[in-house]
N, C-alpha and C positions, 0 to 999 in steps of 0.2 A: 670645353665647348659642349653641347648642348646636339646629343646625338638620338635620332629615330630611333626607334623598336626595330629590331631586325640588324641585318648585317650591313656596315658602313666601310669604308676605305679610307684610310687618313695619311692623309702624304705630307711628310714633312720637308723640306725645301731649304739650304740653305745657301748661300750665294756669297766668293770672298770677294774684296773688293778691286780686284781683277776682271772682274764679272763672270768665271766659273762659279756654275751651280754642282750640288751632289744632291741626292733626293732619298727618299727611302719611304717606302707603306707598309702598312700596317692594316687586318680585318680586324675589327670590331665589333662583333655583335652586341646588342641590349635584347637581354628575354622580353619578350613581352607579359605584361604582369597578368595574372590566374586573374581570372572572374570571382566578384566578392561572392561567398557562399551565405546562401540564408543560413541563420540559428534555427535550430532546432528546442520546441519548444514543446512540453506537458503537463497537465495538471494533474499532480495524486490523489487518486483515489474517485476519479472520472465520472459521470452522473450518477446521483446518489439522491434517495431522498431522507431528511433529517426532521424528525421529529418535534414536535412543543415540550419545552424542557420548564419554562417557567409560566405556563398560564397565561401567556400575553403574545400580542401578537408580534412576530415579526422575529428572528433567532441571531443572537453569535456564533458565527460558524469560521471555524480556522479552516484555513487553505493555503497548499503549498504547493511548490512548482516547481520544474526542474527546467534549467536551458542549456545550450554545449554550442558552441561557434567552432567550427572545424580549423577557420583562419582569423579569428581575434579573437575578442574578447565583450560579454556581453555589459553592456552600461545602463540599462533601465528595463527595471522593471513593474509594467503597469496593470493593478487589476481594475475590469471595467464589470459593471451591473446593469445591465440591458442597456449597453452602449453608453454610461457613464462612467466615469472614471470612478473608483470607490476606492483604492491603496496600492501603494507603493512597496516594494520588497518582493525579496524570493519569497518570504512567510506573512501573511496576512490574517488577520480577526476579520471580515466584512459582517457588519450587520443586515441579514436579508430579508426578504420580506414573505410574508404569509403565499405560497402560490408556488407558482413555475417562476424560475429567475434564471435567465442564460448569464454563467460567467465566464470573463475570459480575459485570460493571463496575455498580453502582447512583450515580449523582449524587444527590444534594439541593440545591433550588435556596434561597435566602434567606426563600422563604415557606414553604418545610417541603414543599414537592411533592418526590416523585420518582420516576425511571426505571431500566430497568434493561435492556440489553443484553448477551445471551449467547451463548457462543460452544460448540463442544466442541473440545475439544483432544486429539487421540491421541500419546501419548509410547508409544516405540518401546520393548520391554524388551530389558536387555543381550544380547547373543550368550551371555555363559559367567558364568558366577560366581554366579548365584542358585540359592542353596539348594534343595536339594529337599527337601520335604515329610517334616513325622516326626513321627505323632504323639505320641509320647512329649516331645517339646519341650513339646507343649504340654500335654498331657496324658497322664500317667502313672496317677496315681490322682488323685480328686475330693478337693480342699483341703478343709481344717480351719481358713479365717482369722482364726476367731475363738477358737480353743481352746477350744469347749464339747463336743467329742465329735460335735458333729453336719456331715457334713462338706458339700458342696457341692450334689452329688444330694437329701438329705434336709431341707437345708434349703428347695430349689424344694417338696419336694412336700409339705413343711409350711405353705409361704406358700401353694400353691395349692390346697388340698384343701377344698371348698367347707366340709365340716365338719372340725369339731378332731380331728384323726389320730390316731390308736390308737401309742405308740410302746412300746420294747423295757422292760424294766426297768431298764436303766441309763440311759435317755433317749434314745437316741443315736442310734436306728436306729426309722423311720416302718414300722410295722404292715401300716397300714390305713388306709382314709382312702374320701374323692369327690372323684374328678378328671373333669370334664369335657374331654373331649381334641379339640381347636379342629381337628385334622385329619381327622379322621372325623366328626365332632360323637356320638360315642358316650362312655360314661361306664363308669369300672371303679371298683372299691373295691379291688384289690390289687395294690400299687404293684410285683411280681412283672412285671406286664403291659405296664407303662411303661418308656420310655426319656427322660431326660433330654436332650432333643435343644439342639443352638448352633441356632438359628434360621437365621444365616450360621454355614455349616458349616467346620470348621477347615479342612480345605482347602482351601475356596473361600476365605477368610480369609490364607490363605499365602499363596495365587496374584495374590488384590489388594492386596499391599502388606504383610502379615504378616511375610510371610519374612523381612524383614529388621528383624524388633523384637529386642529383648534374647529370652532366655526369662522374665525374669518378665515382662515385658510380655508374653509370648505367655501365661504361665500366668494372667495377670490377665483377660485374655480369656477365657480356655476357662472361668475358675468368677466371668464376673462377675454377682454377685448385686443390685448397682444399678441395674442395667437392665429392670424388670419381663419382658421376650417376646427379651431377650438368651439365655436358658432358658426352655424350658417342659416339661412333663411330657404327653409325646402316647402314644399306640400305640405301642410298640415294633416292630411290623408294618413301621406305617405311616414312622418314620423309617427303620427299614433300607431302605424302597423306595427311600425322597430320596435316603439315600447323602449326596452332597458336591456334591450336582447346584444350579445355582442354579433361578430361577423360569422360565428358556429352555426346559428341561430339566425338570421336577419344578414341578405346582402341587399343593397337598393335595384329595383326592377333594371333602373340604366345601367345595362351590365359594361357600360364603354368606361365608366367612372368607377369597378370593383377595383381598377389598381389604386386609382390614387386617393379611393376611400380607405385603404386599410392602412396605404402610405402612411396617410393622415392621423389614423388611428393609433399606428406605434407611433409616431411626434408626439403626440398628445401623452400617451402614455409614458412615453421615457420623458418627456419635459417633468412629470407631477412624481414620478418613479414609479406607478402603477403595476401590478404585476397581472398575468398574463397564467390562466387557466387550460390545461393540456388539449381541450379541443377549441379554445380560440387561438391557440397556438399554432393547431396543427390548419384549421383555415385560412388563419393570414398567410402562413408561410406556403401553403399549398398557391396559393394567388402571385405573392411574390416569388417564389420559384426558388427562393433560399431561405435561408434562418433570421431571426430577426436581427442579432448580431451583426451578420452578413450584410444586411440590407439596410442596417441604421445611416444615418448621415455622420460625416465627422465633425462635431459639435464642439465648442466652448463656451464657455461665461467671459465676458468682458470682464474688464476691472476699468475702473476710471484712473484718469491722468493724475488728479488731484486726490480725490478719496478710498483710491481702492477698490474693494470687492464692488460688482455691481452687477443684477440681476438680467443684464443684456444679455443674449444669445446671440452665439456667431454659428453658421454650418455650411460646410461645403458639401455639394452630391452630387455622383456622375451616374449619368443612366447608361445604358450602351446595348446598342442592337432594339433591340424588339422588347429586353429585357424589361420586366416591373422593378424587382427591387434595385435598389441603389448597388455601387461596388464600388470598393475602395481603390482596384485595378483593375487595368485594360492590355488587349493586346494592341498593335500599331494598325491592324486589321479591322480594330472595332470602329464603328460609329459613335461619337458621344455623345452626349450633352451637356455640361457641364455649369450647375449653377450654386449661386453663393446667396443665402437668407440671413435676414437681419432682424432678430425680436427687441427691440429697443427695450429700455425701461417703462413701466405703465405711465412714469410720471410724466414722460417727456412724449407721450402720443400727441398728436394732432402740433409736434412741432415740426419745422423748415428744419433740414439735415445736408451737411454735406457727406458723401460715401467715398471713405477712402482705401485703394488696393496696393500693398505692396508685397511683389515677387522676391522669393529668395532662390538665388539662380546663381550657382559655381562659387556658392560663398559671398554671393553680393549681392545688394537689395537694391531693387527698383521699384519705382512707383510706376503703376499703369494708367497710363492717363485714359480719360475719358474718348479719346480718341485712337487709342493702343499702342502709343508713343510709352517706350518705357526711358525712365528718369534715376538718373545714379540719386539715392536715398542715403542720407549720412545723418540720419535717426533724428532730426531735426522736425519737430512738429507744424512748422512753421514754413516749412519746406513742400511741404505738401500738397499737391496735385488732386484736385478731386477724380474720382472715376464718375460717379452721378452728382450735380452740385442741384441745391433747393428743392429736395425731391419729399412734400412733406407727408408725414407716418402717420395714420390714422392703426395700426396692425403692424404686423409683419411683413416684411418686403422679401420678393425675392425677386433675383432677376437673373439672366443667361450669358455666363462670358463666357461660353463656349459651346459654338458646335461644328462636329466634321471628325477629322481624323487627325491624330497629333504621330507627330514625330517618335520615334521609339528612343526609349534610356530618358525621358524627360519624368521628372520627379518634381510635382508642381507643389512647393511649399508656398501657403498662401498669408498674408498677415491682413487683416480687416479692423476699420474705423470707421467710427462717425464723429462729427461733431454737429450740436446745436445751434442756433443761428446766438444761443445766449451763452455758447464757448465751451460749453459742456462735452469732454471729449474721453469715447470709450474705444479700447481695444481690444482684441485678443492679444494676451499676453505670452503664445505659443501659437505657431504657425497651424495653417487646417492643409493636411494632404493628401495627395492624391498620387499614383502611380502609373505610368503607361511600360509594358514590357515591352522588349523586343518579336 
């Protein structure tokens, strides 16, 4: 039988068939079982900075780790490079990059707990041979990737113009429009007044690790349109002031936008792998109130159904309290927010998507419907419940499935999809989560 924690009584009964009964009990207790213990985790040999060994930029650098589980046993261990994933093992080689690079060692123990220790590491840059800076690598004139006439500039300020924009006669070229400009928090109608600003400005972009991309990698940069705050349309003013400055150097005057300027600014940079200079380092985090580690979103790459590897981005982010930077966990006390962003492929922009959510809850998976109905999931693609259906991607999407206060001991593992109206269907191949404590 199937007995409580704690002390039970069990009374055995037997009756002959005279109808005398004789009876007899028995206590029983069941311990109740220990609380699973976090691992304990370290990285040897703790911030350090390591020198240009070969003349070029960017270094091999080994790194190792130590974990200990009081009460199991540890089963994974992951290193990440400004909140990407970069290798596997207690011992790693990561290739880093010219600058500040925060690293950090995450274990998972056998009961799904885990830690994380981080380090920063300073790579020296070469003495000679890095490129210098040219905008025309990157940018010559604003792309046309789609061949519809409308080229990179007017496509931002067609996705952003709160009303539908006035455009040319031949389509091509944006009029008029409402642009609320996050820099000033002032508003224009005549796109005359705007600048298309990179957010991480191209030279700040060369000097962390650019310089050494292909040009079309440099030119995928300068007009990428999947990244919603990768472009924005601000004051022209007000970007010539920024210049190529980072957030050290240059915050925008509307100080109600410094949070989710810098937000934006690590996204940008951890999406390209950019690295990060010891007093833009020390601004950002000063704003978000923790380390960039800390404060990253929990991110993956898609892969498709059909072909595998694919350039989509999945990430979940919780805010909590008053707090800027993001967090990975909360107490039952906090206030959240809790939302899930979608970078699709460039190729498949300006398609019709259906969005799909499925929870992993006590070992079982449900889909969450669009109405917050959850649905037993038995991995069937076909099966599938949309959460958002026909919601079509000009950018990146993100949206809010959650706010308020959650339940304490919930461990939100989250799996995210889309599909194409032309069947094309991408996943995260490993859940994005998240933690609320007691």
């Amino acid at each position: 039988m199937s007995l409580s924690d704690g002390a039970t009584t069990v009374t055995f009964k037997a009756t002959d068939n005279d109808g005398d009964a004789s009876s007899t009990s028995v206590s029983i207790t069941v311990n109740v079982p220990s609380p699973n213990s976090q691992p304990l985790v370290a990285i040897i040999d703790g911030d350090r900075s390591i020198g240009d060994t070969n003349n070029a930029a960017g270094e091999l650098v080994s790194l190792s780790g130590s974990a200990s589980d009081s009460d199991g046993q540890i089963v994974s261990y992951e290193w990440l490079v400004n909140a990407t994933i970069a290798g596997i093992g207690v011992d790693v080689e990561l290739t880093l990059a010219d600058g500040i690079n925060q690293v950090s060692l995450r274990v998972t123990d056998n009961n799904g707990a885990s830690s994380v220790a981080s380090v920063s590491i300073t790579v020296g840059a070469p003495s000679s041979g890095f490129p210098d800076y040219n905008r025309s690598d990157y940018l010559t004139n604003w792309l046309d990737r789609d061949s519809d006439c409308i080229d990179t500039r007017d496509e931002v300020l067609m996705i952003e113009s709160a009303i539908s924009p006035t455009l040319s006669s031949d389509g091509c070229d944006v009029l008029s429009g409402l642009w609320n400009d996050s820099y000033t928090g002032t508003s224009f109608t005549n796109p005359s007044d705007l600048d298309v600003d990179h957010l991480v400005p191209l030279k700040e972009a060369h000097d962390s690790g650019a310089a050494l991309w292909s040009t079309d990698r440099k030119r995928e940069y300068a007009n990428d349109l999947a990244t919603a705050h990768a472009l924005i349309a601000v004051d022209l003013s007000a970007n010539r002031s920024k210049g190529s400055r980072d957030p050290a150097a240059w915050l925008p005057t509307n100080t109600a936008y410094h949070c989710e300027y810098v937000r934006n600014w690590v996204d940008v940079k951890n999406k390209y792998g950019l690295t990060y200079d010891e007093a833009e380092l020390t601004a950002i985090e000063s704003i978000l109130g923790k380390t960039i580690t800390e404060s990253s979103k929990s991110e993956v790459m898609g892969i498709r159904s059909v072909s595998g590897d694919s350039s989509a981005r999945f990430a979940l982010s919780m805010t909590k309290n008053s707090e800027c930077g993001y967090s990975a966990e909360a107490q039952t006390t906090d206030s959240l927010k809790i939302s899930v962003s979608i970078t699709p492929e460039e190729a498949q922009l300006d398609k019709t998507f259906d969005i799909f959510l499925v929870l992993s809850l006590n070992s079982q998976l449900l889909i969450l419907s669009g109405t917050g109905v959850l649905i037993p999931f038995n991995g069937n693609i076909a099966d599938l419940v949309p959460f958002v259906d026909d919601v079509r991607l000009s950018q990146s999407f993100e949206f809010t499935l959650f706010e308020g206060l959650l339940s304490p001991g919930i461990d939100l593992s989250l799996f995210v999809a889309y599909m194409t109206t032309d069947g094309e269907f991408v996943f995260t191949p490993a859940p994005l989560s998240l933690k609320v404590n007691d």
